[in-house]
C-alpha positions in Angstrom: -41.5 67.7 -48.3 -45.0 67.4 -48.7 -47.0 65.5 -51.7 -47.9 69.3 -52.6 -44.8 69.9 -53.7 -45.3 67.2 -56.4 -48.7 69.3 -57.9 -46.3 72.4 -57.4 -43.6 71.3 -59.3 -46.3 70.3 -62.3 -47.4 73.4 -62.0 -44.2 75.1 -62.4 -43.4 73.0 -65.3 -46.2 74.7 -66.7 -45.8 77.7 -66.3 -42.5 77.9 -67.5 -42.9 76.0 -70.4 -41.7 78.7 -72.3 -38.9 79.3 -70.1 -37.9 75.7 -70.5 -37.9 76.3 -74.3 -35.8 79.3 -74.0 -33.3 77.6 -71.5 -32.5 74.7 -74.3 -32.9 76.4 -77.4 -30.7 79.0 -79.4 -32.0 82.1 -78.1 -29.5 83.4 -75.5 -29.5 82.5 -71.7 -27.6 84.3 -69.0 -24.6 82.2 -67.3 -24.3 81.8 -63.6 -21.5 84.5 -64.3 -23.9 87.2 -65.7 -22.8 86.5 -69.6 -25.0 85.6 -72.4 -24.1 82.3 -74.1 -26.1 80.2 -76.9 -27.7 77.5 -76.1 -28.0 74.2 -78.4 -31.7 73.6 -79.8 -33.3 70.6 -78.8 -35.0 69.9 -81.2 -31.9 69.7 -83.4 -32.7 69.9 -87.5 -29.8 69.4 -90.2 -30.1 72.1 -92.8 -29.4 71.7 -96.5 -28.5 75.2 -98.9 -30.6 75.5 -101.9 -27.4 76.9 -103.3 -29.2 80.0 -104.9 -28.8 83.6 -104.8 -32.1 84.9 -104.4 -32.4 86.4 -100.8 -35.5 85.0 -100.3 -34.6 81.3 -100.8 -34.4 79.5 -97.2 -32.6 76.8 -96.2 -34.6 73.1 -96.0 -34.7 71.5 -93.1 -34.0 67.8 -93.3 -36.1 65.5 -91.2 -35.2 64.3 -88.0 -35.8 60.7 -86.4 -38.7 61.3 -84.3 -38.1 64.4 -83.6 -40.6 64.7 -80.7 -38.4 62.2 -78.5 -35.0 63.8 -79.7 -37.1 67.3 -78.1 -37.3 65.0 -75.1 -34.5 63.5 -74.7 -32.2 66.3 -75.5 -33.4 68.2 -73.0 -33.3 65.4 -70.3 -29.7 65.5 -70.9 -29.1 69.2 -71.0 -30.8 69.1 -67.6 -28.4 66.8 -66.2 -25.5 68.3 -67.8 -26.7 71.6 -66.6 -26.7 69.9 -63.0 -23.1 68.3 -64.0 -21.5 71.5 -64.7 -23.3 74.6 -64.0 -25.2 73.7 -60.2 -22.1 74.0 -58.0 -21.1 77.7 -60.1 -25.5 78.4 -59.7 -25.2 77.8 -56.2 -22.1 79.8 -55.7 -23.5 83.1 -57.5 -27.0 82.4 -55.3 -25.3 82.6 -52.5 -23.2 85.6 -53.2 -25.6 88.0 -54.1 -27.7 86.9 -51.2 -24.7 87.6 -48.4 -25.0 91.2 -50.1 -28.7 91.7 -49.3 -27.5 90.7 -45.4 -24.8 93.0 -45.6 -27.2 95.7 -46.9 -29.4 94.3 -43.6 -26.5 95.0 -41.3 -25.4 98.4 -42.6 -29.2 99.6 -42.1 -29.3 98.5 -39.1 -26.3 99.7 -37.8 -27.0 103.1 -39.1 -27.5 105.8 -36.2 -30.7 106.6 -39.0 -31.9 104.7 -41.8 -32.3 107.0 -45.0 -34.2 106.2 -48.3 -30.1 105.4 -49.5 -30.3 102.5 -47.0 -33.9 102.0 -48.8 -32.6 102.1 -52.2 -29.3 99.7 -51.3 -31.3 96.7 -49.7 -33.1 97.1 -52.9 -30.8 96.8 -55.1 -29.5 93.9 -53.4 -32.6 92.1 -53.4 -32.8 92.5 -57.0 -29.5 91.6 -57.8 -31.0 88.0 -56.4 -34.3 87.7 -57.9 -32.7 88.8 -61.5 -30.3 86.3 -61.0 -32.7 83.7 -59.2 -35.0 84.0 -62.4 -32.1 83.9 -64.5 -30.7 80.9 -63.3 -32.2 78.9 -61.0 -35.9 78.7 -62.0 -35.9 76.6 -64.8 -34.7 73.9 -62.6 -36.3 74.2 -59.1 -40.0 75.7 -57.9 -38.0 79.0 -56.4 -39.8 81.1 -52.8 -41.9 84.0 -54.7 -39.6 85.9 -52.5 -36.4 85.6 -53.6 -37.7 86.1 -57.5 -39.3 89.5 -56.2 -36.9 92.5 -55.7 -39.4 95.1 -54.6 -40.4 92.5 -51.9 -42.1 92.4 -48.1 -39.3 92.9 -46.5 -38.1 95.9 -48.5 -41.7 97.2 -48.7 -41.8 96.9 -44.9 -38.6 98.5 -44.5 -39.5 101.5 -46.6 -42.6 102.2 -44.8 -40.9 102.8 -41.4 -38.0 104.6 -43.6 -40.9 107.1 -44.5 -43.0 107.0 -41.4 -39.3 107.4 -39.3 -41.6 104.1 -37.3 -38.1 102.4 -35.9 -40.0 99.7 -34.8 -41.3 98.7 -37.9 -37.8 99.3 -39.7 -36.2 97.1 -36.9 -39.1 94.2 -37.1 -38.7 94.2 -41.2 -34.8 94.1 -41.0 -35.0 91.9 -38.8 -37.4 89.1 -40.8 -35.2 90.0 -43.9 -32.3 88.6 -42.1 -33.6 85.6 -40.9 -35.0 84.7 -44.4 -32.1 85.1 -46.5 -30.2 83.8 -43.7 -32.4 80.2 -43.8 -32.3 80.2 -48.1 -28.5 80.0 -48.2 -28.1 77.9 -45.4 -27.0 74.0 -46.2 -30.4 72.5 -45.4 -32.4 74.9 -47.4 -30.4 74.3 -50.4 -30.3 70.8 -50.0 -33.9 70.9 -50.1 -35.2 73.5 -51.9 -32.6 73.0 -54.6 -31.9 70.1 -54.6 -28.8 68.1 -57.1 -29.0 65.2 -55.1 -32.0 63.7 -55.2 -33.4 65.9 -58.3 -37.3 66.7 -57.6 -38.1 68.9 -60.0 -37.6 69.6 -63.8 -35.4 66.6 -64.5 -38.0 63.9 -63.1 -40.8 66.0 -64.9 -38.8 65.4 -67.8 -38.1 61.6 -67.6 -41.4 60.7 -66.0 -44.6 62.8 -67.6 -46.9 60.9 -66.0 -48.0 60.0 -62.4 -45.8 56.9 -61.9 -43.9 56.9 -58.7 -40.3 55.9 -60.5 -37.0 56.3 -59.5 -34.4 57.1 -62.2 -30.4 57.0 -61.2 -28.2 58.9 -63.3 -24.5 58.4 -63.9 -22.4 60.2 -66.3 -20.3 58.2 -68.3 -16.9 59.6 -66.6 -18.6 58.9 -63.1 -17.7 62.5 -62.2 -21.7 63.2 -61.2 -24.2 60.4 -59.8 -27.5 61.5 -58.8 -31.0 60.3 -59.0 -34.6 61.7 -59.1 -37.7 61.1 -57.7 -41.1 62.9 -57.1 -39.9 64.0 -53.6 -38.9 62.8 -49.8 -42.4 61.7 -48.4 -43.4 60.0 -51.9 -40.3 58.2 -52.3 -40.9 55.3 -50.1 -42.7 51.4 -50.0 -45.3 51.4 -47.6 -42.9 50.9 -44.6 -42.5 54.5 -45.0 -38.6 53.9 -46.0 -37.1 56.4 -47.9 -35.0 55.2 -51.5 -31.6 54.7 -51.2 -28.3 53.4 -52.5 -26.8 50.1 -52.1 -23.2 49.2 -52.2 -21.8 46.0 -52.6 -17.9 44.2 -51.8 -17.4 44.6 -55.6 -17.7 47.6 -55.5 -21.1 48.1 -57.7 -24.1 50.1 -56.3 -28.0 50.2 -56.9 -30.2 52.9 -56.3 -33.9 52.1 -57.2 -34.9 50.1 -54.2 -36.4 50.7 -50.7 -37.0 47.9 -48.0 -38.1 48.1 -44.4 -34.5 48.3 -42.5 -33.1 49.3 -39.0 -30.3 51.7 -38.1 -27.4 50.8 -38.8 -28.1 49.2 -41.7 -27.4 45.3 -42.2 -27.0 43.8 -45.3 -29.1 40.8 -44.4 -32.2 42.9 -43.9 -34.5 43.1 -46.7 -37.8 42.2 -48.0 -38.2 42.8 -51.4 -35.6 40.7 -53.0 -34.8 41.0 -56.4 -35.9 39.4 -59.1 -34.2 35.6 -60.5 -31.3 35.9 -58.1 -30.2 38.7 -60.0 -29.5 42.3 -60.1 -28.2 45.5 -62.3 -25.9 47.9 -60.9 -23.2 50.6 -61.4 -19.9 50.0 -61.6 -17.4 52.4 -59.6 -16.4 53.5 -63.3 -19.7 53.9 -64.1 -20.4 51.2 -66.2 -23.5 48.5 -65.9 -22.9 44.8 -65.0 -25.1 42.4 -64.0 -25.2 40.8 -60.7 -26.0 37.6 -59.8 -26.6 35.3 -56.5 -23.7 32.9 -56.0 -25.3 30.9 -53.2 -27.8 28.1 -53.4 -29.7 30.1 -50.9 -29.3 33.7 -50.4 -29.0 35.2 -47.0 -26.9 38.2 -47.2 -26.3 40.8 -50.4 -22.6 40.4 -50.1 -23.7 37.0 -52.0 -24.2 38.9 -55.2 -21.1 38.8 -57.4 -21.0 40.6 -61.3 -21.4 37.8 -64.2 -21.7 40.3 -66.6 -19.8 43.7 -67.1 -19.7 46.8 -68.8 -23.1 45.2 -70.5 -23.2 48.8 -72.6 -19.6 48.9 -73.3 -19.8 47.7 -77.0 -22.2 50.5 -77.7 -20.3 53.3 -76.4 -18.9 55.5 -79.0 -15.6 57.7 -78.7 -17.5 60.5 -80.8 -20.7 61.3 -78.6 -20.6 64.5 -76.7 -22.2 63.1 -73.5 -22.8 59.7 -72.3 -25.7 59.0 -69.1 -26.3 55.5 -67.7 -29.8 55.2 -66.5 -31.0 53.1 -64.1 -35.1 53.1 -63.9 -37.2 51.1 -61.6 -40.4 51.1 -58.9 -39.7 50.7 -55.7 -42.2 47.5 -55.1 -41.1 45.4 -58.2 -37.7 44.1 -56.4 -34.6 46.3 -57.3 -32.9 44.7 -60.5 -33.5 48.1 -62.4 -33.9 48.4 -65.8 -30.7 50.2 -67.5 -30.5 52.4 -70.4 -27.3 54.3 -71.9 -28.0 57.6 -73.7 -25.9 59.2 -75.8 -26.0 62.5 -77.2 -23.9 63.7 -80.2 -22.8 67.1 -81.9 -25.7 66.4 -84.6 -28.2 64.3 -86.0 -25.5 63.4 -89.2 -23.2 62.4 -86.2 -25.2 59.8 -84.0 -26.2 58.4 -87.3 -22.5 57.8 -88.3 -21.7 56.8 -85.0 -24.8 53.9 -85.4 -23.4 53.0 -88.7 -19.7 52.5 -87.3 -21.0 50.3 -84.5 -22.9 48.1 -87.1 -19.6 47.6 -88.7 -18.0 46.7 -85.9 -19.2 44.8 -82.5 -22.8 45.9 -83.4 -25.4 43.4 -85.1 -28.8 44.6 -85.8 -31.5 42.1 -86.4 -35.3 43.4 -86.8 -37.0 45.4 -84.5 -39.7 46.0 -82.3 -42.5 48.2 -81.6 -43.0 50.2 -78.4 -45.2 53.7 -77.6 -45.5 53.4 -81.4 -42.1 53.9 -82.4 -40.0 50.6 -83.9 -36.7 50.2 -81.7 -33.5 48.1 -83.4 -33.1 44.9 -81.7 -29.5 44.9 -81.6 -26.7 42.0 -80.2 -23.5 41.8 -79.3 -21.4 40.4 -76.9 -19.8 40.4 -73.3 -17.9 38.6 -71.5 -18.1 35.8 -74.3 -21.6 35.7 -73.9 -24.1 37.1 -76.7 -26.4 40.5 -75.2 -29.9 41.2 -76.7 -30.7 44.8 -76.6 -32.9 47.4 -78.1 -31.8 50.9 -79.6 -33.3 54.2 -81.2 -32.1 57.0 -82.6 -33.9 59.9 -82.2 -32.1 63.2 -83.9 -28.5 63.9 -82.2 -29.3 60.9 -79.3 -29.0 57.7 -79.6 -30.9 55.3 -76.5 -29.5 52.0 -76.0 -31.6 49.8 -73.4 -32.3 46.7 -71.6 -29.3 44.5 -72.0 -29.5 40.8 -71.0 -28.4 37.6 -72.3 -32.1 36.7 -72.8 -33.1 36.6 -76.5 -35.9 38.6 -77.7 -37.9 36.0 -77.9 -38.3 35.2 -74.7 -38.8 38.6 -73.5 -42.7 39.4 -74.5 -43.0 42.0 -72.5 -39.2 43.8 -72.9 -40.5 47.1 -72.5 -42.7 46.8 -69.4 -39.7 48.7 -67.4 -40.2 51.9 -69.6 -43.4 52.7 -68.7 -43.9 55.7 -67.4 -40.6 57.2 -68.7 -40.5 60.0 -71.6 -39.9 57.2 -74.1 -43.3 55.9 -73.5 -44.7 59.0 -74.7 -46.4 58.2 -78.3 -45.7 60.4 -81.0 -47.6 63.4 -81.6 -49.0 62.3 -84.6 -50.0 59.0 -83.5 
């Protein structure tokens, strides 16, 4: 992949702004199984009745906490969610409809005569994909013109010779038809061109507006889906032209935002940009965050690094959210000890509010806060492992972001929110 793609998939964005809107709001959206569900708003608003019978009396909306960020959030997770539970089922009706176009290919041209019915039935196949293409897969991905176009080349082509009785020209445009819906359902096209795993398109637009070359590793919080996102293949890479990648260590953790200059296979003890302080965040095989550290005097091998620190968001997690995503965010020439958030969304904004209320009556101490993109973020503590963790939290509407956990105070940490740069949260408010 190209660094086109990147200015295609901006451009996409744009142009389906509106689509975007209509995939996470009320209105209905069609199911990978052709039905019509609602959709939860993103920009979710509590309502309050005036109580009175006049039918022209409307409901008022109560505020929500920075509403522009809950927008943005909520979607980010109803993108991942949508990759959690509706890809595999997207991918599955994709390739369905597309086998019926080839088998619409192969009667054709097994036909002792193509007729305008052979016409009319690799039509209707073709649309049967692009309806469903536009239906389900373009919010998410930059999609071929091809396969959103029913009436397309091929069919165009095919009709022509159908008309002219040119065999040659209905044998030539059966023939490319083949090979290109052959080559979109095929592993490596959808691998690429659809990609869950990394995610190029609408998810990384979402979590990084900007230009910054970031790399964002998502977990869910029943480790049931990992992936991470990144502009794209030939962007994702330090100047040794190394492409991102995971890291797994004896303990069973794993980090994702780093890339170093290695050989094949890949040794541990191979790496240039070390991280930072001897230390590192990672993912837990239950998807939870610990902290890393080097037990060695001097460090010659990753297998040195043991977890100090576990489950560093565990005393934020709350039974009543609706989805839970650990975040891991970093650049790949800053050393690999990414910054972590935990996002939780809940059924409503009343809801996360309640659920930051219980944690402040439990584990949960809030003490000030602090400023960043505008917006004030709790400083929160609690602890771990019998050691006291400084963090920072907002709410905004039904989510709740919980991030940077160490066992540094606040104090010492001037610049706490250098590591959200570039992300959606450092995205001022509209009125600002």
């Amino acid at each position: 992949m190209s660094v086109t793609r990147r200015g295609l998939l901006a451009a996409a964005a744009l142009a389906q702004s509106s689509l975007l809107a209509g995939c996470f709001d009320s209105s209905e959206a069609t199911t990978p199984d052709g039905a019509s569900t609602a959709r939860q708003s993103t920009a979710e608003t509590a309502t309050t009745d005036t109580g009175g019978t006049n039918d022209t009396e409307t409901a008022t909306a109560t505020p929500v906490a920075h509403a522009d960020l809950a927008g943005t959030t909520a979607d980010i997770v109803s993108e991942f969610e949508w990759l959690r539970t509706e890809y595999s089922p997207a991918i599955r009706g994709f390739r369905t409809r597309a086998n019926r176009v080839l088998g619409a290919i192969s009667d054709a041209a097994d036909a002792d005569q193509a007729t305008q019915s052979h016409v009319t039935a690799l039509r209707e196949a073709t649309t049967a994909v692009a309806d469903y293409v536009r239906a389900t897969l373009t919010d998410h991905f930059v999609v071929d013109a091809t396969l959103r176009t029913g009436d397309n080349v091929y069919v165009r082509d095919f009709e022509r010779g159908v008309t002219r009785s040119d065999e040659e020209l209905q044998r030539r445009a059966l023939s490319r038809a083949r090979q290109f819906y052959q080559r979109v359902i095929s592993t490596s096209y959808v691998e690429n061109a659809f990609s869950r795993r990394p995610a190029y398109g609408t998810l990384y637009d979402l979590l990084v507006p900007g230009d910054d070359d970031l790399i964002v590793a998502l977990v869910s919080v029943d480790h049931d889906v990992t992936t991470w996102a990144h502009p794209d293949r030939t962007e994702s890479t330090t100047d040794d032209g190394i492409d991102r990648h995971t890291h797994e260590f004896p303990s069973g953790h794993r980090t994702y935002a780093h890339a170093h200059a290695h050989s094949t296979p890949h040794p541990l003890n191979e790496h240039e940009n070390e991280p930072q302080y001897n230390e590192l965040y990672a993912v837990g095989e239950d998807g939870t965050v610990a902290l890393l550290e080097d037990t060695v005097d001097y460090r010659e091998r990753l297998d040195d690094f043991e977890p100090v620190l576990t489950d560093l968001f565990g005393p934020v997690r709350s039974t009543s959210r609706t989805v839970g995503i650990t975040m891991m965010i970093d650049a790949v020439d800053a050393g690999f000890n990414a910054n972590p958030l935990y996002v939780e969304r809940f059924s409503s904004p009343d809801a996360a509010r309640s659920a930051v209320a219980s944690a402040e009556e439990g584990p949960v101490t809030t003490s000030g806060t602090a400023t960043f993109a505008g917006r004030p973020w709790d400083r929160i503590l609690y602890e771990v492992d019998g050691k006291t963790i400084y963090a920072y939290r907002v709410r905004a509407g039904a989510t709740v972001v919980t991030a940077l956990p160490a066992d540094v105070p606040w104090e010492r940490r001037p610049e706490w929110a250098a590591g959200l740069r570039g992300t959606w949260l450092a995205t001022p408010p509209a009125d600002a």
